[in-house]
C-alpha positions in Angstrom: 91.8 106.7 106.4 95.2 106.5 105.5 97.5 103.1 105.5 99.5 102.8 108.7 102.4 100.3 109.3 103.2 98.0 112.1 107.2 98.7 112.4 107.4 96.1 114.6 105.9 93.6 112.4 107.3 94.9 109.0 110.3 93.1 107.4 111.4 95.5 105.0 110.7 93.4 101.6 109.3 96.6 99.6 106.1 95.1 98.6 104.0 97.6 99.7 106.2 100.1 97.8 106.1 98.3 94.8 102.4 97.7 95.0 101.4 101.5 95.6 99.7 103.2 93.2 100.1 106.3 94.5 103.6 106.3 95.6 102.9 107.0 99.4 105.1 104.4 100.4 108.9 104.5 101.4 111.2 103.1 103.2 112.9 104.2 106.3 115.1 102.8 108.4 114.5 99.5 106.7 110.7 99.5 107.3 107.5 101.3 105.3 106.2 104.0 106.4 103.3 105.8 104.7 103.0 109.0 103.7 98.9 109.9 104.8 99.2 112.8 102.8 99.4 110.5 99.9 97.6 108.1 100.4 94.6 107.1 98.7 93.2 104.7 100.7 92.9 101.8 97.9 94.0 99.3 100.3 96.5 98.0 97.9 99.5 97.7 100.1 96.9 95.6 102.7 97.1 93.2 100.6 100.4 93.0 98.9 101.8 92.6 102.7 102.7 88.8 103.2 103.0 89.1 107.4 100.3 91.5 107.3 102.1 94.5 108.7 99.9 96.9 107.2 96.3 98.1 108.0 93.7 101.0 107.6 93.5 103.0 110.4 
């Protein structure tokens, strides 16, 4: 399953953008949002998110 984000949690600090391999990641409206079509579901950006905004659904 693909990545999802919390908008309400995200801060906008890009780490999940930087950390995907994939690309699937962008930001919009000053938060991530992930493109499931992209998505690899590696689990990357779960980790690289420091207030945990980011999850597999």
């Amino acid at each position: 399953m693909p990545a999802k984000v919390e908008a309400s949690t995200c801060t906008g600090c890009e780490s999940c953008v930087d950390s995907c391999p994939s690309e699937a990641i962008e930001m919009k409206n000053g938060k991530a949002f992930v493109d499931a079509e992209k998505c690899v579901d590696c689990g990357v950006c779960v980790d690289e998110c420091p207030v945990e905004a980011i999850n597999m659904e």
